[in-house]
N, CA, C and O atoms as CSV, one atom per row, in Angstrom:
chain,resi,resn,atom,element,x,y,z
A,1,UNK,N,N,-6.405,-25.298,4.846
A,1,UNK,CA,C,-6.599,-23.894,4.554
A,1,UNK,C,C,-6.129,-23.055,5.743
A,1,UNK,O,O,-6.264,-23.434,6.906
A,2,UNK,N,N,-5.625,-22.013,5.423
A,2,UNK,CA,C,-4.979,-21.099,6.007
A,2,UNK,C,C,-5.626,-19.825,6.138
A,2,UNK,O,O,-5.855,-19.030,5.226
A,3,UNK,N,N,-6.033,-19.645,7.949
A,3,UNK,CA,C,-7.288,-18.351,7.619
A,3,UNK,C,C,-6.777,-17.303,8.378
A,3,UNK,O,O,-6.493,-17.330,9.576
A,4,UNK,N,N,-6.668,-16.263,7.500
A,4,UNK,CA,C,-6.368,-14.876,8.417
A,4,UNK,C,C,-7.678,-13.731,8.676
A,4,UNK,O,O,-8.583,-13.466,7.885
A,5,UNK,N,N,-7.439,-13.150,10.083
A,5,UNK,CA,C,-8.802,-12.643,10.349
A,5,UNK,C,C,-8.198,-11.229,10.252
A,5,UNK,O,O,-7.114,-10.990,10.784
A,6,UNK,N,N,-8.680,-10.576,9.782
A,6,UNK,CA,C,-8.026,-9.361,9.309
A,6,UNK,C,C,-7.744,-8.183,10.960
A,6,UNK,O,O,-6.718,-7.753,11.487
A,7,UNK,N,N,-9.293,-8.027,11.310
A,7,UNK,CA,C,-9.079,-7.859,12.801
A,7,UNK,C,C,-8.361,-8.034,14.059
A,7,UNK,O,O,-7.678,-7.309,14.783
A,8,UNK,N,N,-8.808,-9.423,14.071
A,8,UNK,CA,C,-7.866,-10.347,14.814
A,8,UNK,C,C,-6.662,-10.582,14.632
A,8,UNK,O,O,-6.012,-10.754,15.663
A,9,UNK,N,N,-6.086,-10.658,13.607
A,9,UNK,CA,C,-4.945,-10.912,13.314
A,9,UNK,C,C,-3.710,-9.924,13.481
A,9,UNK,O,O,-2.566,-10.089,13.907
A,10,UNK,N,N,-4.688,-8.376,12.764
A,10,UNK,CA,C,-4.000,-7.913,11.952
A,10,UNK,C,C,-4.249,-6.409,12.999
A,10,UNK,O,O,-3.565,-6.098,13.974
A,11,UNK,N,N,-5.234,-5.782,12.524
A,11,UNK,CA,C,-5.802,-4.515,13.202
A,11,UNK,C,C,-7.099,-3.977,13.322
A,11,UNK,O,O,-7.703,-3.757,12.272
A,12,UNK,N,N,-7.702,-3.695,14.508
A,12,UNK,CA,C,-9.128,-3.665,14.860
A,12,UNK,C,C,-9.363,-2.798,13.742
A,12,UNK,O,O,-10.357,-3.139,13.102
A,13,UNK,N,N,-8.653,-1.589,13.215
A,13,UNK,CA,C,-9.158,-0.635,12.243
A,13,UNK,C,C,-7.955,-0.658,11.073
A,13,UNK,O,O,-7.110,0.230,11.177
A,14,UNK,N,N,-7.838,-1.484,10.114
A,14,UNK,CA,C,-7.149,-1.482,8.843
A,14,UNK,C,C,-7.284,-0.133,8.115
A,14,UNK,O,O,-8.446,0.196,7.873
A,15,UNK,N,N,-6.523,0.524,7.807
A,15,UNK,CA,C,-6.417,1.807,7.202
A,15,UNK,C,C,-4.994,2.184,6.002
A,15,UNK,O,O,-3.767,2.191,6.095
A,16,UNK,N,N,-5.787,2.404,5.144
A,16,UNK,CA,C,-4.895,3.365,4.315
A,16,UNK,C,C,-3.689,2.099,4.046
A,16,UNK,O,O,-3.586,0.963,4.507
A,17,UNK,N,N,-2.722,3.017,2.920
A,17,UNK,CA,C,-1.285,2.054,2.313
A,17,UNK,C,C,-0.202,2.133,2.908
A,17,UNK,O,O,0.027,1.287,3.772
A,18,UNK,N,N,0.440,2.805,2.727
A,18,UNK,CA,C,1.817,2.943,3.585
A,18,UNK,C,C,1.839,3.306,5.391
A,18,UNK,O,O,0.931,3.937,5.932
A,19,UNK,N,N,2.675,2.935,5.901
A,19,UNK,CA,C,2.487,3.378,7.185
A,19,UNK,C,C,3.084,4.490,7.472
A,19,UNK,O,O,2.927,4.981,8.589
A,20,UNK,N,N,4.024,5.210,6.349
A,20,UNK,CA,C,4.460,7.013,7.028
A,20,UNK,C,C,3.415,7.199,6.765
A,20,UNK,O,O,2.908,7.419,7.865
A,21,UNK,N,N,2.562,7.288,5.957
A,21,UNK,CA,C,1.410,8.046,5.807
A,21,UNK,C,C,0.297,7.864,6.493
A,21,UNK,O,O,-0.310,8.852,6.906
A,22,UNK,N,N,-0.193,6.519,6.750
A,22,UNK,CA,C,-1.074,6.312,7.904
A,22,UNK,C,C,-1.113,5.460,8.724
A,22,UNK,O,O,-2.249,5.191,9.116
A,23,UNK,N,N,-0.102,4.769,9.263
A,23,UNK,CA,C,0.053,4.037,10.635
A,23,UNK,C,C,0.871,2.447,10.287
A,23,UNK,O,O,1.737,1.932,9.579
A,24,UNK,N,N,0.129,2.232,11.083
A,24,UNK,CA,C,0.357,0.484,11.147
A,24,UNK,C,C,-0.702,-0.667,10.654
A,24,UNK,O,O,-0.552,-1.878,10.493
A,25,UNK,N,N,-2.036,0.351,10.448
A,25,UNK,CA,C,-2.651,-0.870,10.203
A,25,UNK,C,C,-2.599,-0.934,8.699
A,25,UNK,O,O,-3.413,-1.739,8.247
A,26,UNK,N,N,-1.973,-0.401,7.928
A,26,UNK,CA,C,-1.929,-0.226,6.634
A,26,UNK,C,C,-2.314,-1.029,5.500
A,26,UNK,O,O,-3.421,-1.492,5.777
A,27,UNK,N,N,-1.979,-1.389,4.458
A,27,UNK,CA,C,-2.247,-2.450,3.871
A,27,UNK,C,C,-0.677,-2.678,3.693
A,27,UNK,O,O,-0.293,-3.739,4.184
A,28,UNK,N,N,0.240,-1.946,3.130
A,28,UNK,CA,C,1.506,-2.512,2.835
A,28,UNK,C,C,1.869,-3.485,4.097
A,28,UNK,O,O,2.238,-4.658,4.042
A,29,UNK,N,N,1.706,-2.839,5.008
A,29,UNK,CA,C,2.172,-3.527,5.958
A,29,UNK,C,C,1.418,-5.293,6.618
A,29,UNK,O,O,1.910,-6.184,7.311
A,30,UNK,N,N,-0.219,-5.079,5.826
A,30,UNK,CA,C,-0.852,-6.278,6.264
A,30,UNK,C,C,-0.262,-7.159,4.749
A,30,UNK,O,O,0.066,-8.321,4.990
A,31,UNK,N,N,-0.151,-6.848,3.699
A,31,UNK,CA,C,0.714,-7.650,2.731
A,31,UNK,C,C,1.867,-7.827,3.202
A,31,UNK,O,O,1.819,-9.056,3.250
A,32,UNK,N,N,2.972,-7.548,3.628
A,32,UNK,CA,C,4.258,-7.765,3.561
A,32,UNK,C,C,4.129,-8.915,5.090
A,32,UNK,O,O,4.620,-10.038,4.983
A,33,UNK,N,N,3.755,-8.687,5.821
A,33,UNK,CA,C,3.920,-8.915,7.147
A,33,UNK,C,C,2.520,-10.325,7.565
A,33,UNK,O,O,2.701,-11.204,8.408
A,34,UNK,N,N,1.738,-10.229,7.053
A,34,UNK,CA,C,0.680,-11.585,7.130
A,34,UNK,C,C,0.162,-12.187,6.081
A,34,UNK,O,O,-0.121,-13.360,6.324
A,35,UNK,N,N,-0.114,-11.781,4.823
A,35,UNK,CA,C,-0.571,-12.209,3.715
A,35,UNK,C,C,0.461,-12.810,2.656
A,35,UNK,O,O,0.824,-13.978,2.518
A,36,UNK,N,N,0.742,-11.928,2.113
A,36,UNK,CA,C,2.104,-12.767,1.516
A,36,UNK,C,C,3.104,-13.910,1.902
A,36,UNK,O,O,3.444,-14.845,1.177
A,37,UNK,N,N,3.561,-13.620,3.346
A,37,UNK,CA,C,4.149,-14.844,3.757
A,37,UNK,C,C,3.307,-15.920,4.022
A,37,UNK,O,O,3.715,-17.075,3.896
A,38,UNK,N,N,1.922,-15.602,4.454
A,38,UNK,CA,C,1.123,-16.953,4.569
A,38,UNK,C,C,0.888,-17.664,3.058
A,38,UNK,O,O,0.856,-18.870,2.814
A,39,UNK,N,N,0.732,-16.517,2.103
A,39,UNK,CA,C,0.599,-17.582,0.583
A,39,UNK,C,C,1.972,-18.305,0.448
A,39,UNK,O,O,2.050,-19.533,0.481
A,40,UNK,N,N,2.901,-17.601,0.315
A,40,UNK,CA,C,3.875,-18.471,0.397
A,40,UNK,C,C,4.369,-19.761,1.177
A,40,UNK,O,O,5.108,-20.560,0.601
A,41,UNK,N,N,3.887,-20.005,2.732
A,41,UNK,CA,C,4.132,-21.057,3.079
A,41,UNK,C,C,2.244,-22.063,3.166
A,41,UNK,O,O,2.130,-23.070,3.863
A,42,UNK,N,N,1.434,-21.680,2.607
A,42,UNK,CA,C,0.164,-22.363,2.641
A,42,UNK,C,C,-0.215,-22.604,0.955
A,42,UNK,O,O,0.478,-22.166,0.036
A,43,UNK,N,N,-1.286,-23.282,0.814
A,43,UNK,CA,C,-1.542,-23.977,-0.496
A,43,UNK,C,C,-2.509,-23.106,-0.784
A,43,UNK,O,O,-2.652,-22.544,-1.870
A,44,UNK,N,N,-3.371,-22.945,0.441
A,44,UNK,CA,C,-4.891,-21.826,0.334
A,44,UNK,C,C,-4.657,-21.195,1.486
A,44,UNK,O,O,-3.961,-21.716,2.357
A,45,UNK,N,N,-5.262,-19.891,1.636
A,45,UNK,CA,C,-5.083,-18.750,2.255
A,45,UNK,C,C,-6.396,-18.426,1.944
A,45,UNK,O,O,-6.822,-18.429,0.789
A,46,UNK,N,N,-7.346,-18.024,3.351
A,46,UNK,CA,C,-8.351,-17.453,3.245
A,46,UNK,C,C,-8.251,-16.050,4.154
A,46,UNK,O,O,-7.531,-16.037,5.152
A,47,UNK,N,N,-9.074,-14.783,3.719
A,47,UNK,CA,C,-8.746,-13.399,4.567
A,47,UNK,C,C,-10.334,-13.510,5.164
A,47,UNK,O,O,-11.265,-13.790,4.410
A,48,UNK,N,N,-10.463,-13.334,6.165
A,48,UNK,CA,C,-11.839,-12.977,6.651
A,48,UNK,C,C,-12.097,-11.700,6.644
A,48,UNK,O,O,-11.069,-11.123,6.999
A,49,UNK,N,N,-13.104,-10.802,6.380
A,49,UNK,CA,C,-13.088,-9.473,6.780
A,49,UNK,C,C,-13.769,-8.830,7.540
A,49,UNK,O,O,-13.776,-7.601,7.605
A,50,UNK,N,N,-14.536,-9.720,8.320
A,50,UNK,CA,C,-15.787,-9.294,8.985
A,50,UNK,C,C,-14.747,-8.607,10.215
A,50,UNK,O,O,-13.574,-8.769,10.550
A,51,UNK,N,N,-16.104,-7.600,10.746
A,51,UNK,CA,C,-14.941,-7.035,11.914
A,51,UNK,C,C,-15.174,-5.654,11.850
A,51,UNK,O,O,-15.362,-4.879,12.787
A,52,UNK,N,N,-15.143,-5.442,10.729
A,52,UNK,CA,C,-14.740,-3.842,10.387
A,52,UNK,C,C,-15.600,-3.981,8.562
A,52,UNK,O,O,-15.540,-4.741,7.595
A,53,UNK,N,N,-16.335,-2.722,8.965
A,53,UNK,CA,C,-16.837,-2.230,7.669
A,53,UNK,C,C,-16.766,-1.245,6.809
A,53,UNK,O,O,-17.555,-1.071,5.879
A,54,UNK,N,N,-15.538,-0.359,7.163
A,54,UNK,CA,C,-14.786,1.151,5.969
A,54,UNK,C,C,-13.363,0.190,5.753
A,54,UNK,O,O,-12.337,0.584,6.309
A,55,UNK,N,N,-13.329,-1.000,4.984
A,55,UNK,CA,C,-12.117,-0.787,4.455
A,55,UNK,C,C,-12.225,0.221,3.583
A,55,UNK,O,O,-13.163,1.002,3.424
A,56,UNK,N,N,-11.308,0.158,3.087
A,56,UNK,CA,C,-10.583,2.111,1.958
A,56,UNK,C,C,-10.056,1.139,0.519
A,56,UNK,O,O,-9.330,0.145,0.556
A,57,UNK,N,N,-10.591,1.696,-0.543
A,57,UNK,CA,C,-9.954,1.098,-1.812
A,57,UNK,C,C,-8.394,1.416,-1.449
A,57,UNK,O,O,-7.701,0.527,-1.945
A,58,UNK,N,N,-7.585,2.409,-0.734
A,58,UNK,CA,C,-6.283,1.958,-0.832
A,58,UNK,C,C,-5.864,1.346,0.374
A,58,UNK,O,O,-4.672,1.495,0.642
A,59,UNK,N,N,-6.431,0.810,1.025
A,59,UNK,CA,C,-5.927,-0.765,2.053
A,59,UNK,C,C,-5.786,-1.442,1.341
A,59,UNK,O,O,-4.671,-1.902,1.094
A,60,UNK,N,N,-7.303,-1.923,0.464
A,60,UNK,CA,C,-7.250,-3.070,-0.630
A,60,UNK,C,C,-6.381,-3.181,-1.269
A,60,UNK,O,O,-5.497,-4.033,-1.186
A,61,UNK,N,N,-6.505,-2.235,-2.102
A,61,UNK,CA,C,-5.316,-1.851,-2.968
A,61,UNK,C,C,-4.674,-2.837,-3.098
A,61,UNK,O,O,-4.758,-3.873,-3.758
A,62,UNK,N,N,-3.519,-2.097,-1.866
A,62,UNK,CA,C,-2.058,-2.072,-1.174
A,62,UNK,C,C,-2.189,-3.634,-0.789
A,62,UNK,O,O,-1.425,-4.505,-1.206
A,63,UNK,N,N,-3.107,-3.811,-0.065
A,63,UNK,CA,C,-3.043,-5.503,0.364
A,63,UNK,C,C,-2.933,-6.628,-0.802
A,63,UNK,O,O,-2.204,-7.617,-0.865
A,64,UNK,N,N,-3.956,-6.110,-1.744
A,64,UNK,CA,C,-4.198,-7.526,-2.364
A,64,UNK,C,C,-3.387,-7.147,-3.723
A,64,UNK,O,O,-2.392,-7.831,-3.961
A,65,UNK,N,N,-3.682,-6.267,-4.496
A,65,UNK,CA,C,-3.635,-5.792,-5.979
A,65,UNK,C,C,-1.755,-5.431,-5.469
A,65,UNK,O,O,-0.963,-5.690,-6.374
A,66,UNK,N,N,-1.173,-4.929,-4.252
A,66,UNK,CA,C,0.380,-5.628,-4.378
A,66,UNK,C,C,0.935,-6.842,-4.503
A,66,UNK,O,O,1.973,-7.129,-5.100
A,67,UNK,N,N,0.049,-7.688,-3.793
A,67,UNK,CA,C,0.520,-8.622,-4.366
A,67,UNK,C,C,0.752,-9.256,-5.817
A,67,UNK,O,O,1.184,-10.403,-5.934
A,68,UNK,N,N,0.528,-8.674,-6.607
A,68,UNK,CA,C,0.341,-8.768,-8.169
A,68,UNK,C,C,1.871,-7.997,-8.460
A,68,UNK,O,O,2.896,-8.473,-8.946
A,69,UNK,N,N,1.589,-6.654,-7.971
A,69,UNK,CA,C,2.532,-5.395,-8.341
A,69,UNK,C,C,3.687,-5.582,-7.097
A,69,UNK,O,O,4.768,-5.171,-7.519
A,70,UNK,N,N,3.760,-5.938,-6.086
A,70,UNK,CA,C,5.003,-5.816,-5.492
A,70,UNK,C,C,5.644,-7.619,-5.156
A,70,UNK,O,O,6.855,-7.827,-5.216
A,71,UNK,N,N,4.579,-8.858,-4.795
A,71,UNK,CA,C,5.440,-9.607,-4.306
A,71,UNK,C,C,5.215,-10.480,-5.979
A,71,UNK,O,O,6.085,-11.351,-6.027
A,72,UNK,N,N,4.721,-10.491,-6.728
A,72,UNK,CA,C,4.942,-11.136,-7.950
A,72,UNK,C,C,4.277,-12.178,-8.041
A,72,UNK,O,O,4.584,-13.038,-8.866
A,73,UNK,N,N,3.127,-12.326,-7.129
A,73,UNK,CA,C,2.458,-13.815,-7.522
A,73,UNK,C,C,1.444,-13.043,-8.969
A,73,UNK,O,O,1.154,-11.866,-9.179
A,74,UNK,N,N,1.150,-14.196,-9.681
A,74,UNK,CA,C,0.529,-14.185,-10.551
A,74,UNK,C,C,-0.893,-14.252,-10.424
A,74,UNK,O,O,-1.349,-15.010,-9.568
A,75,UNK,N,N,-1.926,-13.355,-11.377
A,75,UNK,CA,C,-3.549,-13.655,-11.253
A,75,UNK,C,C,-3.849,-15.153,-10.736
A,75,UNK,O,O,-4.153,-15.639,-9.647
A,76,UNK,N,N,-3.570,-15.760,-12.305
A,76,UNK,CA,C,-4.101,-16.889,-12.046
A,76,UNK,C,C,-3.803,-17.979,-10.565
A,76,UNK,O,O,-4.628,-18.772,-10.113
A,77,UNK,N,N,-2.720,-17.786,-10.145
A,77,UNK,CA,C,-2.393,-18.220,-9.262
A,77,UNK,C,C,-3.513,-18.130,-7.819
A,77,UNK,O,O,-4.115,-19.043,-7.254
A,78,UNK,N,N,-3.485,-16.682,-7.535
A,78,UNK,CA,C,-4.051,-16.172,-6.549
A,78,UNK,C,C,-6.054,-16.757,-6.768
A,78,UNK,O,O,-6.921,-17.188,-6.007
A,79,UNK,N,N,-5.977,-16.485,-7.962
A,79,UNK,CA,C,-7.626,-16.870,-7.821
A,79,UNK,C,C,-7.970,-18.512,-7.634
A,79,UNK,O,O,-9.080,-19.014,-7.455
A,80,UNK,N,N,-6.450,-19.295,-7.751
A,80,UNK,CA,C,-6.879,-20.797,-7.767
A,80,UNK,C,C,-6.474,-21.257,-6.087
A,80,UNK,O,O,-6.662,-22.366,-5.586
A,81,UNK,N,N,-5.751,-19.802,-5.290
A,81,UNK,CA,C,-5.163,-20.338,-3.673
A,81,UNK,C,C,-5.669,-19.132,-3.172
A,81,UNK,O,O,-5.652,-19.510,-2.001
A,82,UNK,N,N,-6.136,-17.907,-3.092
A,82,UNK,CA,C,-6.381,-16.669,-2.286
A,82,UNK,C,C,-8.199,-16.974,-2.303
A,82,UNK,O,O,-8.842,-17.282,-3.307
A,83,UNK,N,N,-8.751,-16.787,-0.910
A,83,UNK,CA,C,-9.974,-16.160,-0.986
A,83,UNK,C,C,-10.482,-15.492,0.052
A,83,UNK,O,O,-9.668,-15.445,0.975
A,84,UNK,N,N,-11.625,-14.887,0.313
A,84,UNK,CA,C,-11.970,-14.034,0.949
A,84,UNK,C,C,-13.327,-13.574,1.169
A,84,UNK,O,O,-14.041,-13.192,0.242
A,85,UNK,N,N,-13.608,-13.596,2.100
A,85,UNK,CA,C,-15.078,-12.912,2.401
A,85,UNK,C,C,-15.212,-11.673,3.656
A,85,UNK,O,O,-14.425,-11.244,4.500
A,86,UNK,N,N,-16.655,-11.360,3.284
A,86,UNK,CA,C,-16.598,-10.489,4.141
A,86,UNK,C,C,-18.730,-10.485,4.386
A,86,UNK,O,O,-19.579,-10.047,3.610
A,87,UNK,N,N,-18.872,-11.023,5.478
A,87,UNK,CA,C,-20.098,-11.785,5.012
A,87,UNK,C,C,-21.441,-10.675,4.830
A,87,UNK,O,O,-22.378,-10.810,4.043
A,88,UNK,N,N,-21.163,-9.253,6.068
A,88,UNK,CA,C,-22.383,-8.219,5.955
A,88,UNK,C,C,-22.375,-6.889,4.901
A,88,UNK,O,O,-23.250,-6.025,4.857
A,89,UNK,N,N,-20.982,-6.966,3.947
A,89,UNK,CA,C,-20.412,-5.927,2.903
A,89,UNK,C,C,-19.721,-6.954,1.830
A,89,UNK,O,O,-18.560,-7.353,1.734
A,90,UNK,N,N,-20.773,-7.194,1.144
A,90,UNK,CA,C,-20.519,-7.583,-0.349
A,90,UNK,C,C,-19.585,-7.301,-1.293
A,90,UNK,O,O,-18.867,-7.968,-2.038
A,91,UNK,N,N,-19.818,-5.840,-1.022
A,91,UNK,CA,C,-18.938,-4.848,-1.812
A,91,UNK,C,C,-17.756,-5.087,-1.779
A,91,UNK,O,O,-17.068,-5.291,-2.779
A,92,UNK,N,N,-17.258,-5.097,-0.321
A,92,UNK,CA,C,-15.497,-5.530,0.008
A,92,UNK,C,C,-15.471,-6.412,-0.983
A,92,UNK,O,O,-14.911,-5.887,-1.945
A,93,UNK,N,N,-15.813,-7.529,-1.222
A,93,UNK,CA,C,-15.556,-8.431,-1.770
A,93,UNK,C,C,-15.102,-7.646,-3.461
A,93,UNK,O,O,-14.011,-7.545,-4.021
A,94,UNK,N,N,-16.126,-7.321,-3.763
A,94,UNK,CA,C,-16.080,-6.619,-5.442
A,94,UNK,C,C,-14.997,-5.812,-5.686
A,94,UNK,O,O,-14.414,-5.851,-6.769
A,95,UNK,N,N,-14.612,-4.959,-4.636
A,95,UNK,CA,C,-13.743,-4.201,-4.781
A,95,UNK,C,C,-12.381,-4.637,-4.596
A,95,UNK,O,O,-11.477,-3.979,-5.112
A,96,UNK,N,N,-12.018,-6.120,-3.625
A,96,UNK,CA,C,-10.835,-6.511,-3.920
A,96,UNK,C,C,-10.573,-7.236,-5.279
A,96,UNK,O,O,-9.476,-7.548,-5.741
A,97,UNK,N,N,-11.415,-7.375,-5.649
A,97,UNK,CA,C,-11.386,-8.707,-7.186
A,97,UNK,C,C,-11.531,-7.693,-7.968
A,97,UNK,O,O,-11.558,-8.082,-9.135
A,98,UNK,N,N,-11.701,-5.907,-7.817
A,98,UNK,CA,C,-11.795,-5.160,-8.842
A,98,UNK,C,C,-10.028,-4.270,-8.989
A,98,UNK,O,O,-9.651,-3.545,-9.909
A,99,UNK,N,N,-9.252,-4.684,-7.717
A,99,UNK,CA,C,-8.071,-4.272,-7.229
A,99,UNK,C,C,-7.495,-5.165,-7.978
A,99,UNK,O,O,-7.039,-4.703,-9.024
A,100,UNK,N,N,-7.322,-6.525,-7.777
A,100,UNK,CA,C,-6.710,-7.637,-8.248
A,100,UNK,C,C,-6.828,-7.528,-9.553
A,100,UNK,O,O,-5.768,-7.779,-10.126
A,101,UNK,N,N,-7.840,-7.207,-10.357
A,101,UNK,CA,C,-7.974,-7.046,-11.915
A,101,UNK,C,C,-6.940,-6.290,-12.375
A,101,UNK,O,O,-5.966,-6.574,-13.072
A,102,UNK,N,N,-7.440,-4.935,-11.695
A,102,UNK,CA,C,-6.379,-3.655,-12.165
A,102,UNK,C,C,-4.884,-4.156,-12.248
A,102,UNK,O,O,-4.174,-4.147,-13.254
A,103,UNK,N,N,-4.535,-4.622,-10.905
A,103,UNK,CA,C,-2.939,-5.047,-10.971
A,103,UNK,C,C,-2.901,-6.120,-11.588
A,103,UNK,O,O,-1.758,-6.526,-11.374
A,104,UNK,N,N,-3.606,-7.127,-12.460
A,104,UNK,CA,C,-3.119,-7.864,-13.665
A,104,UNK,C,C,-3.114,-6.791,-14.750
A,104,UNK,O,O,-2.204,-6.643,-15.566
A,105,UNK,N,N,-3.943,-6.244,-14.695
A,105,UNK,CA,C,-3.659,-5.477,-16.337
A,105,UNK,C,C,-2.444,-4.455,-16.394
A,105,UNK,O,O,-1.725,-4.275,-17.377
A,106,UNK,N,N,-2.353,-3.877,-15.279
A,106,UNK,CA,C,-1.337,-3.105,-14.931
A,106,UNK,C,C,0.322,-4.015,-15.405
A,106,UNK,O,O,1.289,-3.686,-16.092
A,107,UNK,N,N,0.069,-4.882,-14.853
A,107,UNK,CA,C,1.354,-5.804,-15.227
A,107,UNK,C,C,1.864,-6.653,-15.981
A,107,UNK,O,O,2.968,-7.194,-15.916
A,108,UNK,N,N,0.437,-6.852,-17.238
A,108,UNK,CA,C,0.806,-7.522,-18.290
A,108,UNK,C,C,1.787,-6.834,-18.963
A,108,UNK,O,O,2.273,-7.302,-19.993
């Protein structure tokens, strides 16, 4: 398994989708640049999220629910190799698997 720490990895404060609009820690940019290429070369991919507690429904979004809508992996796919926690905000959790929903239905 393949574990990315969103913090650590990525950015002490993950924010917002695109980076003209709000920086670097974006989500497009944590999909294109650590997540996606790790599903692609790993079998399982785990995201940690502890660290930080305002992710933004459009980090999520952009992070996870693109991957559906921009790099083309499939639901089923992702729910049998992607996972994720976030151990003191539950919610994160609900709200990426409520992101990931949207962009299957979006793309059937």
């Amino acid at each position: 398994m393949f574990i990315i720490n969103v913090v650590k990895d990525f950015s002490k404060r993950p924010y917002g989708r695109y980076p003209l609009n709000d920086g670097l820690g974006c989500g497009e940019l944590f999909r294109q640049n650590l997540l996606a290429p790790a599903l692609r070369k790993h079998e399982h991919v785990h995201v940690d999220l502890d660290g930080y507690n305002r992710y933004g429904r459009s980090f999520l979004d952009e992070a996870f629910g693109g991957l559906i809508r921009e790099e083309k992996f499939t639901w089923a796919d992702l729910k049998k190799r992607l996972t994720y926690s976030h151990s003191k905000v539950r919610t994160i959790e609900l709200l990426i698997e409520e992101r990931l929903e949207a962009a299957r239905k979006a793309c059937e």
